[in-house]
N, C-alpha and C positions, 0 to 999 in steps of 0.2 A: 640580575637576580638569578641564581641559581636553579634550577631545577627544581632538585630536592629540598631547598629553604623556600621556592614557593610553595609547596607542596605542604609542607608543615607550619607555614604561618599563615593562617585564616587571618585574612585584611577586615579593618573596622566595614570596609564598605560591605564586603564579601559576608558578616555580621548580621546585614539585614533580614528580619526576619521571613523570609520567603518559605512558609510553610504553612501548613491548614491551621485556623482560626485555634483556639482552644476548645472551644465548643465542639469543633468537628472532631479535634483529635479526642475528645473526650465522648461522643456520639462512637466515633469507632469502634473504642474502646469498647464502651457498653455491648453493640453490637457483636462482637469477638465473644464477650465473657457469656452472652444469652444462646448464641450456636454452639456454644461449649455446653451449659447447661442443658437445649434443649438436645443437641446430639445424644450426651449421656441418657437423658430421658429415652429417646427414642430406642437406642439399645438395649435397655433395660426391659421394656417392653417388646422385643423381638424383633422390633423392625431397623435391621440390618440396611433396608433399601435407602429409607428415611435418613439413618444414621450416614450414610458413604456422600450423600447429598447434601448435606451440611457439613461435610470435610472437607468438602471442596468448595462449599460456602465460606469458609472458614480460611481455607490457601490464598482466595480472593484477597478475603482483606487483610492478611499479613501481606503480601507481598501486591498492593497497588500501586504498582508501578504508572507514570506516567509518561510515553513518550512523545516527545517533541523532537522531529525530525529537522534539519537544518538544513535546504538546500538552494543552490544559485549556478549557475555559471562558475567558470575558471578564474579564480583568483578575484573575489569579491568580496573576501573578507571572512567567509564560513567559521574555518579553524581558530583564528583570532579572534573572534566573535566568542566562542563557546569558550576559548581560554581567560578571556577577560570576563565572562559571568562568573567561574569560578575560580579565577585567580592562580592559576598555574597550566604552565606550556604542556598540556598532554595532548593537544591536540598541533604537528609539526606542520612550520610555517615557513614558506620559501617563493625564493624569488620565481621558482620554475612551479611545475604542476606539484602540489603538497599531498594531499590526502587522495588516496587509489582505493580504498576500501573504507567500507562504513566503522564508524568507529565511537562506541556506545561510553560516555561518562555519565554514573549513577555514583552512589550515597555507598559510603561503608568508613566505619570507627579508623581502619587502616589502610593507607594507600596501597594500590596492588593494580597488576594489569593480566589479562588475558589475551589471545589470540586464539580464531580456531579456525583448525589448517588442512584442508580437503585434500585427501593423500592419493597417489596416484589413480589407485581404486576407483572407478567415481561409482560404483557401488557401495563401499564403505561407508561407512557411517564419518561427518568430519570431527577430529578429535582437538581437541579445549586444552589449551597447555598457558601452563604462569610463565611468566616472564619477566623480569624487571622491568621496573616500570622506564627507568633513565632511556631502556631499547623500544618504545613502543614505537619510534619515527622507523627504526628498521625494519618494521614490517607493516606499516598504513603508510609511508609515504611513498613518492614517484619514484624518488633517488635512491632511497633505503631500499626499495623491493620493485622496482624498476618493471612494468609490465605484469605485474604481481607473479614473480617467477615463483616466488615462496610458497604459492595457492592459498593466500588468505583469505577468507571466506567474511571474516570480522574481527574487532577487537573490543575491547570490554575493560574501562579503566574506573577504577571507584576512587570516592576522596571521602575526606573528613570535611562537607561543606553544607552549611545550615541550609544552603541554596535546592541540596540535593536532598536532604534530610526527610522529604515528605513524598519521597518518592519518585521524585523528576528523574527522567533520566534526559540527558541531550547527543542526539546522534548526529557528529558529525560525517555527512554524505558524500561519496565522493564529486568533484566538479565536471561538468558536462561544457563542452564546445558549443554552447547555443541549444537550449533546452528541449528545442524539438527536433534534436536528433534521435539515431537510434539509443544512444547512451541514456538518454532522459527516461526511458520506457522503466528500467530496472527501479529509478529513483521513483517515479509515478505510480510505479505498482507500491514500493512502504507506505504511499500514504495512507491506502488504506487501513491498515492496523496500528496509528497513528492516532495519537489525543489531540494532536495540535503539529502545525508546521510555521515555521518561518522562512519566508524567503527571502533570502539577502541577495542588495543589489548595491553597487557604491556608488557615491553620487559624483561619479564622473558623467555621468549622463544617465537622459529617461529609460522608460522603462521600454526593452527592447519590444515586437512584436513576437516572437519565442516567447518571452519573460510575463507580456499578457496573455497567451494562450494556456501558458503552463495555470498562470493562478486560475482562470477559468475552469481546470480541468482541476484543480486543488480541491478547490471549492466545491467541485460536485460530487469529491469523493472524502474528503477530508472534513470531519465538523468543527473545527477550528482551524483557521486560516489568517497570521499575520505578516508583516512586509517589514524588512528593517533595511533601512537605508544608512550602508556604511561607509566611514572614511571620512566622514564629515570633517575630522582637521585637518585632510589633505585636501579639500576643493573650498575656496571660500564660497562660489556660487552654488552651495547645496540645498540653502531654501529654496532655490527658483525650481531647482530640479525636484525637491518636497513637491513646490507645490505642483510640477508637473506632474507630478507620480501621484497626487491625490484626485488628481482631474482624473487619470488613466481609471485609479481604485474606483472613484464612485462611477465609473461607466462599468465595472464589474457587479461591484456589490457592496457589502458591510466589511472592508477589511483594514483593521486600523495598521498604521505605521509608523515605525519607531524610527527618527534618525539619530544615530550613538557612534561614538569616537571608539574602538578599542584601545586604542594607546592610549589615551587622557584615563581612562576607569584605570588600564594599567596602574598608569603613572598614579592615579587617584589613591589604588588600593596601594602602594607603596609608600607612597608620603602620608597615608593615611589621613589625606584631605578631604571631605566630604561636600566643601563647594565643588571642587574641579569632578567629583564623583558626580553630583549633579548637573554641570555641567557638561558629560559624557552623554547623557541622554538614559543613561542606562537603567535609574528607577523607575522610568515610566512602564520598560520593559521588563523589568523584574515586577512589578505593580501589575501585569499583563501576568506573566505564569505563574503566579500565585491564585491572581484569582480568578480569570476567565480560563487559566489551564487546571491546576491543581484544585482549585473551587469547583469548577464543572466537574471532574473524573470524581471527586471526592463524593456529589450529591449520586454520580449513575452506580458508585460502589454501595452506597449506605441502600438506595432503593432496591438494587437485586438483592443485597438481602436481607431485606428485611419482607420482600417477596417470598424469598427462600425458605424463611420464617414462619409467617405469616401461612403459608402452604403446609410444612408440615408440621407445627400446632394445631390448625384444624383435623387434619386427616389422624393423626392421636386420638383427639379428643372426639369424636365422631364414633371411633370405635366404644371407647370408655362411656360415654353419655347414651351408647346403645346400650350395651350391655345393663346400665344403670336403671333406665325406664323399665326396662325386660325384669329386673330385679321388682323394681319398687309398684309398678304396674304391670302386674303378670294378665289382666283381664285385657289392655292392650296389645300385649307381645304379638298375636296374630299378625294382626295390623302393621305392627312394626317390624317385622317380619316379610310380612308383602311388601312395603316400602323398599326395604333395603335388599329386596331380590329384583326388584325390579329398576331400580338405581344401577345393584351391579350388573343385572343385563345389559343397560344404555351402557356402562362402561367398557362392557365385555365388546360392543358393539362400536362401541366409538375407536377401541385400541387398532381394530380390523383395518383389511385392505380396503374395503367397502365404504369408511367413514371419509365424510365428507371434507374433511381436513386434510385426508391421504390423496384423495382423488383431484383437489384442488394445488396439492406440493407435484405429483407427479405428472399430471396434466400441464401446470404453471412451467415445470421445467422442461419438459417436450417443446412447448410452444417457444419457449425462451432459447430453446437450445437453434431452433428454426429458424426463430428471427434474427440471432447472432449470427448465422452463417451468411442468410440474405445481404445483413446490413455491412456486414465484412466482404464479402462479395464484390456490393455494390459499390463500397469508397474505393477497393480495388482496382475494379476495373476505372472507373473514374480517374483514379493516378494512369491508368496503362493505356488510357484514351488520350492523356495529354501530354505523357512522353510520345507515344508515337506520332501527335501532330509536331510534339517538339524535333521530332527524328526527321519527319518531313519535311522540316522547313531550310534545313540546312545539310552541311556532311557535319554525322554526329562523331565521325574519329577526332579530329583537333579538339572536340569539347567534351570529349564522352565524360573527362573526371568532371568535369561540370555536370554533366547529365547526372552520374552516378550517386555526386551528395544531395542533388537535385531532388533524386527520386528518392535516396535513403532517409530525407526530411519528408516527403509526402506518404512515404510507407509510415515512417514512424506518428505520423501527427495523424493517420486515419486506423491505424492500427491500438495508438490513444485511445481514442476519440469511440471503437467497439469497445476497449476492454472500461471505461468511463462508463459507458451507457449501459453495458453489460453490467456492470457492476448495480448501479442504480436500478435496473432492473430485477437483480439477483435482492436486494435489500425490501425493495415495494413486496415483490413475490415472500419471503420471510415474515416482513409487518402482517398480511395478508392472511396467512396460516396459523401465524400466531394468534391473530384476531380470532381465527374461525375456533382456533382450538379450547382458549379459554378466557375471552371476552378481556380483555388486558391484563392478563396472567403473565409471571416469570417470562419474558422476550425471548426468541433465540438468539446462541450467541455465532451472528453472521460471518459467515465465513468469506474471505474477500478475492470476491471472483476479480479485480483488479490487478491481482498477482500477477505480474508481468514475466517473472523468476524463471528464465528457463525459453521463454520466447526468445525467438529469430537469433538464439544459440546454436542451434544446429545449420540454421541459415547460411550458406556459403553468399560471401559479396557479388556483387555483382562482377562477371566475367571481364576481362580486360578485348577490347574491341578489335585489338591488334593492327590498330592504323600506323601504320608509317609515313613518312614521305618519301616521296620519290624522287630518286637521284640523277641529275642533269644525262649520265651516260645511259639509265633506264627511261628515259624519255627522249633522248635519241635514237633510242632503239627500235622504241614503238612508232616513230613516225617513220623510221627507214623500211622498217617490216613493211609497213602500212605504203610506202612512196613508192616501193618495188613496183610493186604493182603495177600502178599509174605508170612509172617510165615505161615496161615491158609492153603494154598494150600501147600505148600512145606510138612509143618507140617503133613498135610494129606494124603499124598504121600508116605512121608517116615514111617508113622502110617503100611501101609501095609507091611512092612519090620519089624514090630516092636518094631522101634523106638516112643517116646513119642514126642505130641504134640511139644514142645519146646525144639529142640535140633540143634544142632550147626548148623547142613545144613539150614534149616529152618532159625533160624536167620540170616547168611549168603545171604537168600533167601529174607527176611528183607529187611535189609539193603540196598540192589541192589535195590530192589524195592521205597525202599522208597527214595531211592536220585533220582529215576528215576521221581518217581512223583511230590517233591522239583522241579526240575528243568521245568519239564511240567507246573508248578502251575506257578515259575518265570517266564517262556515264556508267558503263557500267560496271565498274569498281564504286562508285557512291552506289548505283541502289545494291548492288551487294553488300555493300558496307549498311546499308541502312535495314537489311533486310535482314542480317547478322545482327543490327542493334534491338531492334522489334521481338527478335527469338530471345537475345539475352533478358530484355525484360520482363516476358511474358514467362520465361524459367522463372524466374526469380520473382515476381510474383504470387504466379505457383505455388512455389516452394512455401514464399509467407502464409500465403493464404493456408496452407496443409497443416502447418506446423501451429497456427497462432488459434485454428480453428479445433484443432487439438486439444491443446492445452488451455483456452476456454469450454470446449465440453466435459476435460477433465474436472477443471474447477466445478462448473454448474451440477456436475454429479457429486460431489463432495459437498455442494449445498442441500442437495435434497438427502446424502444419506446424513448429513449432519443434522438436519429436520426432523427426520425418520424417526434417527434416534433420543432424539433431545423429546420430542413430544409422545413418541412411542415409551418409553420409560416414565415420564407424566402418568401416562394412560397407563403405565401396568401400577404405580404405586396407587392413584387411584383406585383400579378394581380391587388390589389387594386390600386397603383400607375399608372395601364394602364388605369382603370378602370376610376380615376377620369381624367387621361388626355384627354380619347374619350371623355368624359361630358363635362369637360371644352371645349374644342374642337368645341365641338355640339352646344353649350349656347353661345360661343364667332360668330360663323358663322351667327346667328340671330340676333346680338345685334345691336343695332342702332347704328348712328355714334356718337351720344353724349358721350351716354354711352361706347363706344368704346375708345373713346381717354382716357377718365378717368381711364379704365380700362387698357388703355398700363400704362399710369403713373404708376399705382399701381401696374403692375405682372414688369414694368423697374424696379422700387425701388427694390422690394422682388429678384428677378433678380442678382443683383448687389449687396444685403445683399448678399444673397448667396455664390457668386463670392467671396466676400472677408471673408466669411467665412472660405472655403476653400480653399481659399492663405494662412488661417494663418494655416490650418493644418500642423504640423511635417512631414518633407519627413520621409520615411519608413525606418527603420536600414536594412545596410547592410544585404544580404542574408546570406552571409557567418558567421555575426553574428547570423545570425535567425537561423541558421544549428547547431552553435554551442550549443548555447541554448539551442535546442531541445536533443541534445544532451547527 
């Protein structure tokens, strides 16, 4: 099948409805049409702050995108995998290494592809150019862009496919040499900003010791976490290996797994057969990102906003409902009056450096920034305590490329394993502040100190050892240098006995000598050699450690000024909503009776808008769904 006639003929399989319930697409809906209305209101009324905060309530849920990252090992299926969910070769597939950069399929009415291409600048900003889509293998694959000479940075291919329709997107990532090398770190850090990942593994065998370290490390950053087991019509013995790989899963955790054929869905979606479609495994999996992906994202979008909501109706209506008592019970306004001066003091007081929420975000990130470097420190030296016993035990020149992937696998799995915990700690620290600031108010939206992007980039490899061997007439040499000796003195020795310069004892004298210095000369070329290896690691640790420590205390700064701001801006719409109630308040207490009654008519109407504004909001999903979710 053709490219382009894949590409435009959506298969009966491809058909199935893998999109949000009707319900939800109709919750959404509502949702959209109420931040539109309640926006307008808020403008109209003067508050601009209110109104920019439901525009971007509003961005949310146009465009809820959900992503699902796709990542494994070299050549397990990844690419074929996401071509077979949607029924055309966008993502290129080959006998050698395929996919070299991450490469993003989402939803759109006409096919079309992007790439964007980091220009020599790397201060530049990188720039997004169209492409045909028939060329997208020429710049995501090994072949096509060979070492990515091209500097792609991404690609971005849309389709007309019911699959993507509710906002899925599938990124296919590039394949790593065994996942806990350094390559693994780039992929490790997307999951963070990730709905959902699947790890594909082909059931040519279990699941490596990489492959369970990696989902461990998934799991604790990623809240959705699934395993698909591919290739299943090339290996008949693939249950056994299922059922290995479910023993492995539940010593992990909750993580289901799918085993599915890409070729049979192929061939399925082509013959437009729907037993061999079932037979592919592939419903169960499309049954999975419908609803534990696109179901989950769908209830965390409908709750922020209806938070969003829910937030700035009250703060309107607060104002209005002051000014209205102040109107209709002027013997109260005092009182009401005092209230509302003393509300926006505590606001005035809570926005401050001095509030307890501020104190608790930049204390939290001090301490955090501390215990990261400890903890990164301490796996460090740990790797550089067991290369060097590993240096001591042998000569590290014949092994050192051994040493070297050696070490770049225990850098990368402990340099994991901070930016995991970091992370976890950057999200508790966020839950934390959020609580203190408004009792399970609007969340922040966490910024993911896991971003690996940019580590042990500047990192030079580890140095080459420079061991040689040595050549039969270089070890000749060193034992006649070394023999001289012994003959001359020996020689001269037995000279007073009468014997000549060169005579058996002497030589004899030689030889002892000269293996003796051979061997002196060997020792100490290995502890030089080893002593040279010890420096190359402890550079190069170094280095990691400087650069990785770096770039996690940039991160964790960018969580707290993202804090700063997100709940600092909270706190000023707040005061201002006290702000304009004591005014109102004040101006309604003076107003005449004329103008008074006119003035109830209009703050009853706005009143009663309001009111039914938020009657029509959506009750809130279940917590136990919102737990799940999060999860």
């Amino acid at each position: 099948m053709s490219e382009a006639a894949a590409v435009k003929k959506p298969s009966q399989a491809d058909a199935e409805p893998v999109v949000p319930s009707a319900v939800e697409r109709s919750t959404s809906k509502t949702l959209v049409t109420i931040v539109d209305n309640v926006g307008r209101f808020a403008s109209s009324t003067g508050r601009s702050d209110l109104a920019r905060r439901l525009e971007q309530t509003h961005e949310r849920l146009q465009d809820p995108n959900v992503r699902v990252i796709v990542v494994g090992e070299f050549k397990q299926g990844k690419s074929k995998l996401i071509n077979a969910l949607v029924n055309a070769p966008v993502c290129p597939v080959d006998d050698d290494v395929a996919t070299s950069v991450p490469t993003s399929v989402g939803y759109a009415a006409t096919p079309d592809a992007w790439v964007t291409l980091q220009s020599a600048d790397e201060s530049a900003a990188p720039v997004r150019q169209q492409i045909p889509l028939e060329d997208i293998a020429q710049f995501v694959s090994e072949r096509g862009n060979p070492a990515n000479e091209r500097r792609v940075v991404g690609a971005e291919v849309v389709l007309p496919r019911e699959l993507l329709k509710g906002g899925l997107r599938l990124v296919d990532s590039p394949g790593v040499g065994g996942l806990d090398s350094t390559n693994a770190l780039a992929t490790l850090a997307a999951l963070s900003s990730a709905h959902a990942v699947l790890l594909v593994s082909d059931a040519s065998q279990e699941y490596t010791e990489p492959e369970v370290q990696f989902l461990k490390h998934a799991m604790r950053v990623s809240p959705n976490v699934a395993a698909v087991l591919a290739k299943t019509d090339m290996y008949p013995q693939w249950r056994d290996i299922e059922r290995i790989d479910r023993a492995h899963l539940g010593d992990i955790g909750d993580v289901p797994i799918f085993a599915v054929s890409s070729d049979l869905r192929l061939v399925a979606a082509e013959e437009q057969d729907r037993e061999l479609n079932s037979e592919s495994g592939f419903p169960a999996l499309v049954a999975h990102l419908r609803q534990d992906v696109l179901g989950r994202a769908e209830i965390i979008h409908a709750r922020s906003a209806v938070h969003d909501l829910v937030s700035v109706v009250e703060q309107l209506k607060m104002s209005l409902t002051s000014e209205l008592e102040a109107i209709l019970h002027p013997e109260d306004t005092p009182r009401l009056i005092a209230q509302l001066e003393d509300a926006k003091a505590r606001a005035d007081e809570f926005r401050g450096r001095s509030s307890k929420w501020q104190i608790t975000l930049n204390d939290g990130v001090a301490d955090l920034i501390s215990d990261m470097e400890h903890d990164l420190r301490d796996r460090l030296r740990k790797v550089q305590r067991e290369a060097e016993d590993a240096i001591d035990e042998g000569d590290p020149g014949p092994i050192w490329d051994q040493i070297t992937e050696w070490l770049d696998q225990r850098v990368s799995a402990a340099v994991s394993e901070t930016f995991v915990w970091t992370d976890e700690r950057s999200r508790w620290l966020s839950e934390e502040v959020a609580e203190l600031f408004s009792e399970g108010e609007a969340g922040l939206p966490i910024i993911d100190v896991g971003d690996t992007e940019g580590v042990l980039d500047p990192v030079e490899g580890l140095s080459d050892l420079g061991h040689r061997q040595m050549g039969a007439a270089e070890k000749i040499f060193i034992g006649v240098r070394g023999s001289y000796g012994g003959v001359l003195m020996v020689g001269l020795a037995t000279g007073l006995i009468g014997l000549t310069l060169i005579n058996p004892l002497s030589l004899l004298a030689g030889v002892l000598v000269g293996r003796r210095a051979y061997r002196e000369d060997m020792s100490s070329r290995l502890s030089r050699r080893r002593f040279e290896a010890k420096s190359l690691v402890r550079k190069y640790l170094d280095e990691v450690q400087f650069q990785v420590g770096k770039q996690l205390k940039d991160r964790l700064r960018l969580v707290q000024r993202a804090a700063r701001d997100h709940f600092g801006s909270m706190a000023d719409e707040i005061h201002r909503s006290l702000s304009d109630a004591v005014l109102a308040a004040k101006q309604a207490a003076g107003a005449y009776a004329g103008e008074s009654e006119k003035r109830v008519k209009e703050l009853n109407a706005q009143v009663q808008q309001l009111e039914a504004l938020r009657a029509r909001i959506p009750a809130l999903p279940p917590a136990r769904a919102v737990e799940a979710a999060k999860r």
